[in-house]
N, C-alpha and C positions, 0 to 999 in steps of 0.2 A: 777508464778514460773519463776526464771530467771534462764537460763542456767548458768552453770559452766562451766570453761574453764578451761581444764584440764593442767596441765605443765608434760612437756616432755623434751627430749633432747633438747640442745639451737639449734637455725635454724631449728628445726622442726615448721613445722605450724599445729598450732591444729584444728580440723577435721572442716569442716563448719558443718555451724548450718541451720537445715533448719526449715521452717516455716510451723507449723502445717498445716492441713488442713482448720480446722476452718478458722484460718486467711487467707490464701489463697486464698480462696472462696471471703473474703472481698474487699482483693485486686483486685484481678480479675473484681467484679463487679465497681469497681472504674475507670477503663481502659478503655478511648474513642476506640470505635470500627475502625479501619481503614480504612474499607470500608464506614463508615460514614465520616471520618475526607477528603477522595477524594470526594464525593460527595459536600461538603461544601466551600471544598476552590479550588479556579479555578485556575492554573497553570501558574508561570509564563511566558511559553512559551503560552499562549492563543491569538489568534490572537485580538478575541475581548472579552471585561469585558463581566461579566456575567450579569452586570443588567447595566438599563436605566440609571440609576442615573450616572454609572461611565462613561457611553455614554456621557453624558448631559456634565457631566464633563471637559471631553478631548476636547470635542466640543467647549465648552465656551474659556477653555485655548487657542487651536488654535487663537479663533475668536478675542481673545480681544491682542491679540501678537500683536507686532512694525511690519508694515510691511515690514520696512528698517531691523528688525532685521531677520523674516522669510526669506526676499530674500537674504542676507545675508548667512545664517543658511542652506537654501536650496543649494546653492552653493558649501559650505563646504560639504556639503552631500556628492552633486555629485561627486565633486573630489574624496574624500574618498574615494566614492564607487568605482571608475575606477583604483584606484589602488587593489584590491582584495584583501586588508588586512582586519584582522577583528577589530573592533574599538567601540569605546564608546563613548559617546556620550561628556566627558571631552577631548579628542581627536581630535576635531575638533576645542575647544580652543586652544589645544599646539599646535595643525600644521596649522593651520589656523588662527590662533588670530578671532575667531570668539568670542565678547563681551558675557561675561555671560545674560541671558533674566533678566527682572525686577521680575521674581517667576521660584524658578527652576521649576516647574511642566511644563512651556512649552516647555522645549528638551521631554520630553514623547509626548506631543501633534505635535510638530513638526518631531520626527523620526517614530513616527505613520501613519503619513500624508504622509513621504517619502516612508512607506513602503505599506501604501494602491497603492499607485502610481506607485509601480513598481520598484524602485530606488532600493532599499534595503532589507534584508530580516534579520531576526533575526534568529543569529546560536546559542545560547546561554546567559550564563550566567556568569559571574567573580565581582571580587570582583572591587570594583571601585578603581581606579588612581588618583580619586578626591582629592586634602590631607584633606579635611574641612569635608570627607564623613565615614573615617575612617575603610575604605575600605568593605564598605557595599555591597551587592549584585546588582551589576547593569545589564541590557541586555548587549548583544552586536550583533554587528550588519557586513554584509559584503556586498557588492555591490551584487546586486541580477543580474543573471547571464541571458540576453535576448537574 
């Protein structure tokens, strides 16, 4: 049975339609539970991944990084951090001319490392400043306060 839509005065809007219960019920069971959806996915604000794997991960990036580009990269940090703005990790390219790495995954392995270390702390989240990133969700970061 398909509803009818009934016509009325022009500009009026005709009455909504609601969804039997039958189908409701349907719907409803279809609905990832929310308290399941936090359980499963770990927060971008997490200080550490939630499995070895993405450990292992970060770990190898660090390891296999230019050491001329890490000390490099660590230095831009610092500055950054001593000014008390809050900044991203493409931020340290414009104000530093610091060389993009040979895989972007190692600014995650390297602002990680600043921030196990005490340098840095992460205040949030924004959209990135990158132009090639299309302003995707990236950390951000501000001088951790000792």
């Amino acid at each position: 049975m398909t509803p009818t839509r009934r016509s009325g005065p022009p500009g009026e809007r005709p009455a909504p339609q609601t969804i039997s219960h039958q189908y409701s019920d349907r719907l409803q069971s279809k609905r990832p539970s929310r308290q399941s959806d936090a359980d499963m996915q770990p927060s971008l604000f997490d200080d550490e991944p939630a499995d070895e794997d993405a450990l292992a991960g970060r770990d190898r990036a660090e390891r296999n990084a230019d050491e001329w580009w890490i000390r490099t990269a660590m230095q831009a940090v610092g500055a950054m951090a001593n000014t008390g703005r809050e900044f991203q990790a493409f931020d340290l390219v414009q104000t530093y001319g610091v060389p993009e790495p040979d895989h972007p995954n190692r600014w995650g392995a390297l602002l990680t490392r600043a921030a196990r270390e005490g340098v840095i702390v992460s205040v949030g989240a924004a959209p990135s400043r990158r132009p090639s990133t299309a302003r995707s969700l990236t950390r951000t970061w501000r001088g951790a306060t000792r």
